[in-house]
C-alpha positions in Angstrom: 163.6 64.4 84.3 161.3 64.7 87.5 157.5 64.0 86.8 155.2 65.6 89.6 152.1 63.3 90.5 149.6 65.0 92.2 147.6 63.7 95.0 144.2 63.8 97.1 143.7 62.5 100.1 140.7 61.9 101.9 140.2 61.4 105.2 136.9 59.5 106.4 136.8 59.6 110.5 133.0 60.6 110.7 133.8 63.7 112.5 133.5 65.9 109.7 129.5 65.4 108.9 128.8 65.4 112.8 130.7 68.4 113.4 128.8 70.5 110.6 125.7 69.2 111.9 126.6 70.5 115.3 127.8 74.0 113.7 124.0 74.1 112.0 122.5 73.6 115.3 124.4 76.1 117.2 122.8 78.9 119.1 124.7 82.2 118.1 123.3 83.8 121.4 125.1 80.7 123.3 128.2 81.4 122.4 129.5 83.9 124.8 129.6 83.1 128.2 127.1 85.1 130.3 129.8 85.8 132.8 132.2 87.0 130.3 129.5 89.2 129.4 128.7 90.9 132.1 132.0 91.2 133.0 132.6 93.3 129.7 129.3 95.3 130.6 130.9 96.3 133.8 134.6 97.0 132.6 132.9 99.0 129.4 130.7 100.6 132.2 133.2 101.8 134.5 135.5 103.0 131.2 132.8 105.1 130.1 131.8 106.5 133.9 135.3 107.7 134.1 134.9 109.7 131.1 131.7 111.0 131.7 132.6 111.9 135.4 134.2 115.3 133.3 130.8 116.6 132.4 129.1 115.5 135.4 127.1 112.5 135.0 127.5 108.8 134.6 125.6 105.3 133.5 124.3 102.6 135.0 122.9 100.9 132.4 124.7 100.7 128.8 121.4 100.1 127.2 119.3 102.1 128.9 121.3 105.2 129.1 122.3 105.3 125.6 119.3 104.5 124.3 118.2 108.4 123.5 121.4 109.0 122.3 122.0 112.1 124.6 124.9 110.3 127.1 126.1 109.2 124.6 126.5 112.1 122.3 128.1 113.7 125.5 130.9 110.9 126.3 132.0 111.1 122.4 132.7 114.8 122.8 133.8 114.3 125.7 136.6 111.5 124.3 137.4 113.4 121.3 137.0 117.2 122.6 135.0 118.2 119.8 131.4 119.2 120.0 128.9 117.2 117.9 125.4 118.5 116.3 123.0 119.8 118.6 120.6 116.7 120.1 117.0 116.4 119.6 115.4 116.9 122.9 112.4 115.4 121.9 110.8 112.3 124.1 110.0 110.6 121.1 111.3 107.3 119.4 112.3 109.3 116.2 114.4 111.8 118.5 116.3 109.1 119.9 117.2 107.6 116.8 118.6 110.3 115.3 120.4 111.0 118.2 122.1 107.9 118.2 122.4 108.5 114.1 124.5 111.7 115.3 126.5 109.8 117.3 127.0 107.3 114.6 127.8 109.4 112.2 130.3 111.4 114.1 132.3 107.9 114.7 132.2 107.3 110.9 133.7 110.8 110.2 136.5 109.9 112.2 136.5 107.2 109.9 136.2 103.8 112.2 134.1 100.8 110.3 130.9 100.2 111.9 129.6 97.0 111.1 126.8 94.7 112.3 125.7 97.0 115.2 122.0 96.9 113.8 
């Protein structure tokens, strides 16, 4: 007959209560590398320029030039050759927010998981 002991170990090297202090103390916007960044801002650019190069514009700036909504209405039915609800033309902040709602919304029909974009 076998008998099974069980067993904890426990392993006291220091590192673990520095390390989680370190973790606390992290800044989140420090973690990616500013280069890395931009370089991801550029390739996502250019991606995005050579789709909207079919209806005759482009982007510079990702935030600015999505931030009505209307380029980037156009690039999604432009990607998925289906037209989405009209835009709001308006100048106003609550135009551009739904406009970017649109776009949201289309991208959740097609069912893709948004999460943490607020």
């Amino acid at each position: 007959m076998m008998t099974q002991i069980e067993t904890t170990v426990h392993y006291d090297n220091g590192y673990e209560d520095e390390y989680m202090i370190q973790e606390d103390e992290w800044d989140r916007d420090m973690l990616l590398d500013p280069a890395w960044e931009q370089q991801q801002r550029k390739t996502f650019t250019a991606w995005c320029n050579s789709h909207l190069r079919k209806a005759g514009t482009q982007i510079d700036n990702i935030e600015e030039d999505f931030r009505n909504g209307l380029k980037l209405m156009l690039l999604l039915e432009v990607i998925s050759g289906e037209r989405l609800p009209k835009p709001d033309r308006g100048k106003m902040r609550f135009h551009k927010i739904a406009n970017v709602n649109k776009a949201l919304d289309f991208i959740t029909s097609k069912g893709v998981k948004l999460v943490s974009i607020g």
